[in-house]
C-alpha positions in Angstrom: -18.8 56.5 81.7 -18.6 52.6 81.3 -15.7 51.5 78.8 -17.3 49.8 77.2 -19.6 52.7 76.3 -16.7 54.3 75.1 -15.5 51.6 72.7 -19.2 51.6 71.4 -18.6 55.1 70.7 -15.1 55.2 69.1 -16.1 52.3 67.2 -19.4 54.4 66.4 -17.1 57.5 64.8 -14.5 54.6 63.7 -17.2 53.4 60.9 -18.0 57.7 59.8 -14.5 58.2 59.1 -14.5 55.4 56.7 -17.5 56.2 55.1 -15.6 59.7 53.9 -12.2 58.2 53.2 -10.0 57.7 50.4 -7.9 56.2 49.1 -6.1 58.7 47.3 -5.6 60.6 51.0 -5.0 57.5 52.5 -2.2 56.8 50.2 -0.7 60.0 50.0 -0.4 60.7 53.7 1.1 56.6 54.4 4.0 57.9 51.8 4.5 61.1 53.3 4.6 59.1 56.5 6.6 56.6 55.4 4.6 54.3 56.4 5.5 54.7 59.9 1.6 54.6 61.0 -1.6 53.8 59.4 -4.1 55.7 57.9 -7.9 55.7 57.4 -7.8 58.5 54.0 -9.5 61.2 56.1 -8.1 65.3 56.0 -7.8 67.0 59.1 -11.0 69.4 57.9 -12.9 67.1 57.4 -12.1 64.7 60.5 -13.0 68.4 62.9 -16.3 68.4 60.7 -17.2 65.1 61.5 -16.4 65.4 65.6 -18.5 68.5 65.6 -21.4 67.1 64.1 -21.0 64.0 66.4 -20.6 65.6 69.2 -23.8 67.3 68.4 -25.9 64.2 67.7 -24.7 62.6 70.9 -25.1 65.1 72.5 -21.7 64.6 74.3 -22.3 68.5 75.8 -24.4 66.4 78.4 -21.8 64.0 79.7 -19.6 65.0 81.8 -16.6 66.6 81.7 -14.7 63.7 83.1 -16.6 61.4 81.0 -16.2 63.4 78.1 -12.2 63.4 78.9 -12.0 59.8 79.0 -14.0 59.4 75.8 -11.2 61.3 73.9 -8.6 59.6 75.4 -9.9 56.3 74.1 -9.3 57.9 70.7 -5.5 57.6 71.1 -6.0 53.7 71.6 -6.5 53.4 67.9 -4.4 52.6 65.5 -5.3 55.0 62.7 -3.5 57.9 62.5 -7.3 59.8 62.2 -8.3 57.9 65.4 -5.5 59.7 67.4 -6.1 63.0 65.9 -9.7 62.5 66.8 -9.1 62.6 70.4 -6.1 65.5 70.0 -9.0 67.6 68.3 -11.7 66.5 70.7 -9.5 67.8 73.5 -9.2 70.8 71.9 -12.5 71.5 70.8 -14.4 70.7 74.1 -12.2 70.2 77.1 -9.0 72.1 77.4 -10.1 74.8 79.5 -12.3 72.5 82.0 -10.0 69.7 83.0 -7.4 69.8 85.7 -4.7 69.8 84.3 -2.7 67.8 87.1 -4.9 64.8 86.2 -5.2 65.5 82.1 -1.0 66.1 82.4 -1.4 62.0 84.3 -3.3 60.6 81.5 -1.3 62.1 78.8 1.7 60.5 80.4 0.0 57.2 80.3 -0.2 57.8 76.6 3.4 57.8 76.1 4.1 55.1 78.5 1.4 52.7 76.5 3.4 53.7 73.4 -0.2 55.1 71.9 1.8 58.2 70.4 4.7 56.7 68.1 5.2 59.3 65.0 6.6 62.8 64.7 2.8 64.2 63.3 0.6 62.9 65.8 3.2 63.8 68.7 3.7 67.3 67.1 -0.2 68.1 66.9 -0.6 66.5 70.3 1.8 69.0 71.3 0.6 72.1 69.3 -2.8 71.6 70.0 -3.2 70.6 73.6 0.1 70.4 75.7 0.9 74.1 74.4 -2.5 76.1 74.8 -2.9 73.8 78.5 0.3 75.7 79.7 -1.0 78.9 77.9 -4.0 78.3 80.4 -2.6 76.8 83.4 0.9 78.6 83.7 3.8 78.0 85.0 3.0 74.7 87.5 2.1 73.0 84.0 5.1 74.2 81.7 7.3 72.8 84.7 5.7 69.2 84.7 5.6 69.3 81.1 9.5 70.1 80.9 10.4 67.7 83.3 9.6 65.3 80.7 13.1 66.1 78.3 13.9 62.7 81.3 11.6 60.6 79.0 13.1 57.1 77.3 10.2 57.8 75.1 11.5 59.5 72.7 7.9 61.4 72.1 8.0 62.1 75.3 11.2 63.8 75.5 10.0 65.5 72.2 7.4 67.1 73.6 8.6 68.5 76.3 10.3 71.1 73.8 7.5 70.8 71.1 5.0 72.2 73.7 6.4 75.4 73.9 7.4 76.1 70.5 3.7 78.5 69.5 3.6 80.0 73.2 3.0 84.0 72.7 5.7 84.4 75.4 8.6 81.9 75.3 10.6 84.6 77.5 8.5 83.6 80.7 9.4 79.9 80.7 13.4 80.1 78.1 15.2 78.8 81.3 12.8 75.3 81.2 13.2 75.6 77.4 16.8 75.7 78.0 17.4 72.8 79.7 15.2 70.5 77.9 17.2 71.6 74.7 20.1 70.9 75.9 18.5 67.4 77.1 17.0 66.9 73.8 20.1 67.9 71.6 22.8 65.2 73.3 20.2 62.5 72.3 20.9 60.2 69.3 17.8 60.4 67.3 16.9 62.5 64.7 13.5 63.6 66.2 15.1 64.6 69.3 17.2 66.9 67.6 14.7 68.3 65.2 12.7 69.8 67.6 15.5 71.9 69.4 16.6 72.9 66.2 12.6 73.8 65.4 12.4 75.5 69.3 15.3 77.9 68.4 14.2 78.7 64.9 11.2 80.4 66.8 12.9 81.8 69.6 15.2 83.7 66.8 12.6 85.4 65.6 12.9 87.7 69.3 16.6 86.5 70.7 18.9 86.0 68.3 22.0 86.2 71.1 20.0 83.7 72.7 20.0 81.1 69.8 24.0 81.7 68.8 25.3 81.1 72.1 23.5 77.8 72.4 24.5 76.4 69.4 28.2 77.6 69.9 27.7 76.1 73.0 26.1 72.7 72.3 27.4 72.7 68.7 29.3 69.5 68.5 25.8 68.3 69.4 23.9 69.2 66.4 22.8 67.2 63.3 23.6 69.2 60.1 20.0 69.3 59.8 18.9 70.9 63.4 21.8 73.2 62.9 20.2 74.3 59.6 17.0 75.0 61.2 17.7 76.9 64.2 19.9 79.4 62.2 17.2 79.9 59.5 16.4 83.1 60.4 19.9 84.4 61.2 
C-alpha cells in the first residue's frame, strides 16, 4: 500500500475521532497523564467502535495482510494519544494471529527507536494487547526476542520486555527470561523501570510466593519503596 495512501487514511479516521471527542475526556485523561502526551477526548470504547465500523466501510478485510499491518503501524506516528491506541487496537483486532512475528517484532522495534511510544499507558497497552498475546501465539522464539529487549536505552523498551509477560496464563514456562529482565529492569534509575518488576512479581505471587521473596531479598537494595510495595501486595 502506497504511503501516502496510508496518511490519507489515518488522516481519514484522524477527523472521526474528533468529531466524537470531548473536551471533558480530553481534559481528564491530559491531567491523569500529566500531561506527558496529548489527547484527542476519545474513550477507549468508543475509539474500538469507531475502528470496527471503519474497517468495515473500507473494507480494509480486502487489503492485505501486509498492507493492513503497515496501515496500523502508521497509527503510532501520531501524536495523539487515541492515534497510537488506534493502531495497538487495530493490531489486535485484525492482525495478531496472521503476521510473522519475526518481521511484526522488527517493526515494533522501529517504534521504540523512532521514540513513537513515550508514556507508561500507551507502552503498557502496547504491551498487554499485542506483545503479550503475540508470545501467547508464537511461543517461546518470540518471548526470547522480546526479553532480550530489558538491553533497551529506551526506557519503553526495556519496560516492555517485562510488561509483556505480566497477563501470560503460564508465566512458569518462560520465569527464567522474566528473571533476568527483572533483575535488568530493577538496577535502572527510573521509576517506570522499576514499576513494572514490582507489577511482574505482584502477579507471579499470586502462584510463587518463594519465588517473589527471594528476589526481592535478593535485589532489595534495588527497589523503590514503591515497587517494593507492589510486588509484596499479595504476601
Amino acid at each position: 500500500m502506497a504511503v501516502n495512501k496510508n496518511k490519507k487514511l489515518v488522516t481519514e479516521f484522524s477527523e472521526i475521532l474528533n468529531f466524537n471527542s470531548t473536551t471533558k475526556t480530553k481534559d481528564w485523561w491530559e491531567k491523569y497523564m500529566k500531561h506527558v502526551i496529548p489527547f484527542r477526548g476519545v474513550g477507549i470504547p468508543k475509539i474500538r467502535k469507531l475502528l470496527s465500523e471503519f474497517y468495515k466501510e473500507k473494507k480494509l478485510n480486502q487489503f492485505s495482510e501486509n498492507d493492513q499491518f503497515s496501515l496500523a503501524l502508521e497509527f503510532f506516528t501520531g501524536k495523539y494519544s487515541e492515534d497510537k491506541m488506534t493502531g495497538i487496537l487495530f493490531i489486535q483486532n485484525y492482525l495478531l494471529e496472521k503476521v510473522n512475528p519475526g518481521e511484526a517484532l522488527s517493526e515494533f522495534e522501529k517504534i521504540f527507536e523512532k521514540n513513537l511510544i513515550y508514556d507508561w499507558n500507551i507502552c503498557d497497552w502496547f504491551c498487554v494487547r499485542n506483545l503479550g498475546p503475540m508470545i501467547e501465539i508464537c511461543g517461546r522464539k518470540t518471548a526470547e526476542r522480546i526479553s532480550s529487549w530489558h538491553s533497551s536505552e529506551n526506557l519503553w523498551q526495556a519496560r516492555s520486555s517485562v510488561v509483556a509477560f505480566v497477563y501470560l496464563n503460564d508465566k512458569t514456562k518462560y520465569l527464567k527470561l522474566i528473571e533476568k529482565s527483572c533483575k535488568k529492569l530493577i538496577m535502572k534509575e527510573e521509576r517506570f523501570a522499576k514499576t513494572a518488576v514490582g507489577w511482574m512479581l505482584r502477579e507471579i505471587s499470586k502462584k510463587d510466593e518463594i519465588f517473589v521473596k527471594n528476589f526481592v531479598s535478593e535485589n532489595n537494595n534495588y527497589f523503590s519503596n514503591e515497587s517494593r510495595k507492589n510486588a509484596l501486595k499479595y504476601l
